[in-house]
C-alpha positions, 0 to 999 in steps of 0.5 A: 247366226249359222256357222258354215258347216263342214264335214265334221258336222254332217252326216254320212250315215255313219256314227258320227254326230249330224247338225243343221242349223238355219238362221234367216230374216223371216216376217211375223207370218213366215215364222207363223207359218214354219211354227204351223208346220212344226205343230202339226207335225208334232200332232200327227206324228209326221216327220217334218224337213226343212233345207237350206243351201247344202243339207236337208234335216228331216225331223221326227217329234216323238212322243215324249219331249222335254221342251225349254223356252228361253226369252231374253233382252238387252235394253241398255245397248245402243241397238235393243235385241229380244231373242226367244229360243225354243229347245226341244229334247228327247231320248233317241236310242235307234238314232232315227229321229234326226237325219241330216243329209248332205244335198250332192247338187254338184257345182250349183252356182248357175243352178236353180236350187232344188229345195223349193225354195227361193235363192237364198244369201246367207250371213256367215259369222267367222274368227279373223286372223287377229281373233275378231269376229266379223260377219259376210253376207254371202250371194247364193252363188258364192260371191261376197256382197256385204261385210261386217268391215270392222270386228266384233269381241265375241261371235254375240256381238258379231251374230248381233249387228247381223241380226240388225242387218238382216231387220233393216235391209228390207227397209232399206232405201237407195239414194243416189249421190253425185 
């Protein structure tokens, strides 16, 4: 999951050191499609940018690339996760490659977003103050709309049981109960 990011994780055109990170359900086409994006923009030479809620990254892919596939699953947990990581990595001397920008929307709650996208929730993995590590799903506008309601032993397994939120909320039905 992503962790909210905060000043020290983004850029301000100094020297300091610039992440994005992005995280959300996607169906087997929506991921066909940014894996479409990414491949001609590594073809061409163009850059690729991609946004969420408050940074936009725009990406470079040069010419030479180290690149790492990682594929793993756990079938002996009561809930079995795959995961498939993908790393790309390159020597950037200038700096120039990534650029990680900050989006200065000012006050955005009643705002339509500015990034072309549709409104979008995110889940936010956190440490509590008894050191568990619990999941919130957070509206576009800043309100709370789901918990994790108990904590976990490691950001994984937090991370994890989202993960499972975010794969069978969109079958979820609503049942009435009198």
């Amino acid at each position: 999951m992503t962790d909210t990011p905060n000043d020290a994780d983004r850029s301000d055109d100094t020297d300091t050191a610039a992440s994005f990170a992005l995280e959300r359900a996607y169906d087997r086409m929506d991921v066909a499609e940014l894996l479409r994006e990414l491949t001609a923009a590594a073809e061409s030479g163009r850059p690729v940018t991609v946004s969420d809620d408050g940074q936009t990254v725009r990406i470079t892919i040069p010419d030479r690339v180290v690149a790492g596939l990682e594929a793993t699953s756990d079938p002996t947990t009561d809930h079995p996760v795959a995961d498939l990581t993908l790393e790309l990595e390159w020597d950037d001397p200038d700096g120039s490659s990534v650029r990680v920008t900050d989006r200065d929307d000012g006050d955005t709650t009643d705002a339509e977003p500015t990034n072309g996208t549709e409104r979008t929730s995110r889940f936010e993995v956190y440490e509590d103050v008894a050191g568990e590590w619990r999941w919130r799903l957070v509206h576009w506008n800043g309100n709370i709309i789901a918990d994790s309601g108990e904590g976990y032993a490691s950001r994984f397994n937090a991370e994890r049981a989202a993960r499972g939120v975010m794969r069978n909320a969109p079958t979820a039905t609503i049942q009435r109960r009198d």
